[in-house]
C-alpha positions in Angstrom: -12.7 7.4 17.2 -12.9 10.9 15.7 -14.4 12.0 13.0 -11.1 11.8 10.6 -10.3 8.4 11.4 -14.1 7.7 10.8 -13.4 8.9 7.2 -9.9 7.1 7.3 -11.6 4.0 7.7 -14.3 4.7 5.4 -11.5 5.7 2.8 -9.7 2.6 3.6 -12.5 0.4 3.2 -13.8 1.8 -0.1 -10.0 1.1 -2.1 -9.6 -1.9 -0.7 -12.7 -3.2 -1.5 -12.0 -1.8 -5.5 -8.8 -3.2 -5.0 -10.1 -6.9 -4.0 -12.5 -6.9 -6.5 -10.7 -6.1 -9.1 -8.4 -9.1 -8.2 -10.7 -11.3 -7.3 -12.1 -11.1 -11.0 -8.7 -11.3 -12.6 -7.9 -14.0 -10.8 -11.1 -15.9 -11.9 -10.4 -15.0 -15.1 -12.7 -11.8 -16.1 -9.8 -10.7 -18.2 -8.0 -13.5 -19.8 -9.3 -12.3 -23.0 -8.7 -8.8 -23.1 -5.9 -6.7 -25.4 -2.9 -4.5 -24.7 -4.9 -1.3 -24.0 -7.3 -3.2 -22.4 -5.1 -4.1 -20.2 -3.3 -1.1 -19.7 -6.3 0.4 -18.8 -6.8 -2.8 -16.2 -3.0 -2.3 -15.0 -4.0 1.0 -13.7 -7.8 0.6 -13.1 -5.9 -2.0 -10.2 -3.0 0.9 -9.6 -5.5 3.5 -8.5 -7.0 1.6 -5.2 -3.1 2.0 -4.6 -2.6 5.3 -4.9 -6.0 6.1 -3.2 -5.5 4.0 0.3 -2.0 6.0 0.2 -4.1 9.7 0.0 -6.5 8.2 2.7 -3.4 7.7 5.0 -1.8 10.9 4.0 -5.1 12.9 4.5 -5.2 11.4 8.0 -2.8 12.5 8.3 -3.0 16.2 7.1 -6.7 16.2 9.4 -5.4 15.0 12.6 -3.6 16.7 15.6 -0.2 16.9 15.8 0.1 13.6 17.7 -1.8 11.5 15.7 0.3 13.0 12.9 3.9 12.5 14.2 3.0 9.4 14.8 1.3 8.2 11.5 4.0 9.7 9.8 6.7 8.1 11.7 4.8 4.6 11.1 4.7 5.7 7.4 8.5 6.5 6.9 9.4 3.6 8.3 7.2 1.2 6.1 8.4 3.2 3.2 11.8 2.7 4.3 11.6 -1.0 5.3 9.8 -1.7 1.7 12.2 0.1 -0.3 15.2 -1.2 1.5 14.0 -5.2 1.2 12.7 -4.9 -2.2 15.7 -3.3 -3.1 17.3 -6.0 -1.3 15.5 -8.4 -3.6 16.1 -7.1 -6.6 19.2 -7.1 -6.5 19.7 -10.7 -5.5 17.4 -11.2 -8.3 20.4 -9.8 -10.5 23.7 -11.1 -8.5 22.5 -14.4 -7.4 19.5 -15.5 -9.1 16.7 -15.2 -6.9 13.1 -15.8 -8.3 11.4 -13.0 -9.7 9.4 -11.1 -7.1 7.1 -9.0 -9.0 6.6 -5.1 -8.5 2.9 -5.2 -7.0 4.3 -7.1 -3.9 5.8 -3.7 -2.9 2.0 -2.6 -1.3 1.5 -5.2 0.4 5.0 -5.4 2.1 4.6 -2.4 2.6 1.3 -2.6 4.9 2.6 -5.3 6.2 5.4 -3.6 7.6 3.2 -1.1 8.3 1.3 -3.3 10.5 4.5 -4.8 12.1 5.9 -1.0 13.3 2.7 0.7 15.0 2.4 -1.3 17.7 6.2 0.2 18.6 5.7 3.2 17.1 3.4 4.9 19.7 4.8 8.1 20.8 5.7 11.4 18.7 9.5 11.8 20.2 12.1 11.0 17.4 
């Protein structure tokens, strides 16, 4: 492993670990109690993790050789894709035919999840 995937998975490590706990308290209730700023300022405290695991992936990107970065960013386009296209999908059976609400945060995980599901396929740098 070189020395920007090191940092990758150091990056990684560190949001998701602000992301879990942040959870893990609301979940347990560390918030129940709080106002509409507060938690505003919760919404996004949460929303930041986000946006930082995305910058780890894209600096991974920006740091590695131009293998490493065809292919990351060919795994990335597709989980974008694949999680814009199905929650798009959702939402609008939520509106035509009355499917339960899925709620907005479930985008990141899908879209890891997809994420997860392409790489093993996505393993060479030729379109």
């Amino acid at each position: 492993m070189d020395a920007s995937q090191r940092r990758y998975v150091r990056r990684i490590v560190a949001f998701g670990g602000g992301y879990v706990a942040v959870n893990v308290a609301a979940i347990f209730g560390a918030f129940d109690d709080i106002g509409p700023t507060a938690a505003w300022v919760l919404a996004l405290a949460v929303a930041a993790p986000v946006a930082g695991q995305l910058w780890a992936l894209l600096a991974l990107m920006r740091d590695s050789d131009e293998f490493v970065r065809a292919v990351e960013a060919k795994r990335f386009i597709l989980a974008a894709g694949g999680a814009i296209a199905l929650f798009s999908a959702w939402g609008f059976g939520e509106s035509y035919a009355n499917a339960p609400h899925a709620p907005g945060w479930l985008v990141f995980p899908l879209f890891w999840a997809i994420y997860g599901a392409v790489s093993p396929f996505v393993r060479t740098s030729r379109v």
